[in-house]
C-alpha positions in Angstrom: 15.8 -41.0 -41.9 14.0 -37.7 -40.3 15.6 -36.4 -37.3 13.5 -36.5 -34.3 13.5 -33.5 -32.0 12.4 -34.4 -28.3 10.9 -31.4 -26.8 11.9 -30.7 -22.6 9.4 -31.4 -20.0 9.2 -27.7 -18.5 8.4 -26.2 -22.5 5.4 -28.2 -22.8 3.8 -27.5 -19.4 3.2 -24.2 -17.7 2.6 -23.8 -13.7 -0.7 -21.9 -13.2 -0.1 -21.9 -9.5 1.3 -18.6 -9.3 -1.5 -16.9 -11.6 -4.3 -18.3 -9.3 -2.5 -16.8 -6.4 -2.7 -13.6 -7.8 -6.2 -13.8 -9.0 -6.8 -14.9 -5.5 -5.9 -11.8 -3.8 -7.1 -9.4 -6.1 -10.3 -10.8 -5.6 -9.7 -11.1 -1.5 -8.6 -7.4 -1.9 -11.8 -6.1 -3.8 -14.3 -8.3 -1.1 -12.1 -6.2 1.7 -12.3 -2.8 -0.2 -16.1 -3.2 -1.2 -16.6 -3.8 2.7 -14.9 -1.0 3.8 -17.0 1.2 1.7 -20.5 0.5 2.3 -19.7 0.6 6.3 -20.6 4.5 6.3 -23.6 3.7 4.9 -25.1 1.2 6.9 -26.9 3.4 9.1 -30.2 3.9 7.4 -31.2 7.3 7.3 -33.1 9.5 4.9 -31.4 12.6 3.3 -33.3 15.8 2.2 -33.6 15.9 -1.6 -31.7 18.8 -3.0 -32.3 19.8 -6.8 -28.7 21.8 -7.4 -26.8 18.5 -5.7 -23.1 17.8 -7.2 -21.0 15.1 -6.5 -17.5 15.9 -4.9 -14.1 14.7 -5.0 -11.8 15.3 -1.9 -7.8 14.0 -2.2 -7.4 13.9 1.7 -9.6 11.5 4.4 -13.3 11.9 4.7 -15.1 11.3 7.7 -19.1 10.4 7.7 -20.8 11.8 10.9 -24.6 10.3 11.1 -27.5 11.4 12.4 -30.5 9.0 12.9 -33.8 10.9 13.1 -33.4 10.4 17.0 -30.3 12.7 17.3 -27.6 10.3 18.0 -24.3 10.5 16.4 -22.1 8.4 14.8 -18.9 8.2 13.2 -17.8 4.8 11.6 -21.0 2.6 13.3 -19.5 4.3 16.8 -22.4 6.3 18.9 -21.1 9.5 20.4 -22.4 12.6 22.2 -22.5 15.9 21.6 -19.7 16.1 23.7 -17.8 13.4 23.1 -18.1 13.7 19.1 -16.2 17.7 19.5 -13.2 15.1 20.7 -13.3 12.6 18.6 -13.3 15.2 15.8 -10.4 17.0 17.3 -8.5 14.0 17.2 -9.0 13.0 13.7 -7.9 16.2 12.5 -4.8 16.1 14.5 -4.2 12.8 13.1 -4.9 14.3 9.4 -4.3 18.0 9.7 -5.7 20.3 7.0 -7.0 17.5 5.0 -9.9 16.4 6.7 -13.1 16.8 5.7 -16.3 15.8 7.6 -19.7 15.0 5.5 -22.5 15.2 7.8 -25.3 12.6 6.8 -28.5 13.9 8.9 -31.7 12.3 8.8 -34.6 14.7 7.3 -36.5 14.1 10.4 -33.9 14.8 12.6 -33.6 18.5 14.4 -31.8 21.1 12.6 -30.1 21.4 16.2 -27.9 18.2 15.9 -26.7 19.3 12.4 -25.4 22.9 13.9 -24.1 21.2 17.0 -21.5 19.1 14.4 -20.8 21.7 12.9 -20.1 23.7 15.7 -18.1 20.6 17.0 -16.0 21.0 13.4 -15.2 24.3 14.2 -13.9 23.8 17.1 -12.0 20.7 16.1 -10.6 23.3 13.3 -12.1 21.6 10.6 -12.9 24.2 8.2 -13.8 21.9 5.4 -17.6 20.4 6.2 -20.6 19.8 4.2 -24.2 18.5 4.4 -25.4 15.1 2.5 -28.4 15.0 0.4 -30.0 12.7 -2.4 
């Protein structure tokens, strides 16, 4: 007569509950992190073309400052003024001192006046570490 060996409940299922959790919020995660990053470029503006362009890579906090061919400014979908924007920038760099770095995304038709007047505004928030956007 064979011996029969009866096999336990738990062995011959497996929960999938917790692995669909996890999938879950990865995938919540990567919807959140995706939205996140095309918010600085919603604003529709067109950059100069530069031929000698390179992408860079920054460790500390970058902040987009807009300008729309009309001259307004704004940081994170938020419309400043010329005056207001010096503050704003001298509170984010207090917040992230010597790491912040300001991008300035100007529209070509916008006046060469609005880009000197952030960077102006970046020097006097002590921000030392600005650049200019292009395609």
């Amino acid at each position: 007569m064979p011996v029969q060996i009866k096999k336990g409940i738990s062995a011959s299922t497996l929960s999938l509950t917790p692995l669909i959790d996890v999938v879950f919020l990865l995938l919540i995660f990567f919807l959140v992190a995706t939205r996140f990053e095309e918010e600085e470029r919603s604003l529709a503006v067109n950059l100069p073309k530069a031929s000698a362009a390179q992408p860079t890579m920054f460790e500390g906090k970058e902040i987009f400052v807009t300008i729309n061919a009309e001259g307004d400014y704004f940081i994170e979908g938020k419309q400043f003024s010329a005056a207001s924007l010096e503050t704003e920038l001298k509170n984010l760099y207090e917040n992230n001192p010597g790491k912040q770095r300001v991008t300035i995304r100007a529209d070509q038709d916008s006046r060469t006046a609005n880009a000197v007047a952030v960077i102006n505004a970046c020097n006097k928030a002590n921000i030392r570490d600005y650049n200019i956007a292009t395609e």
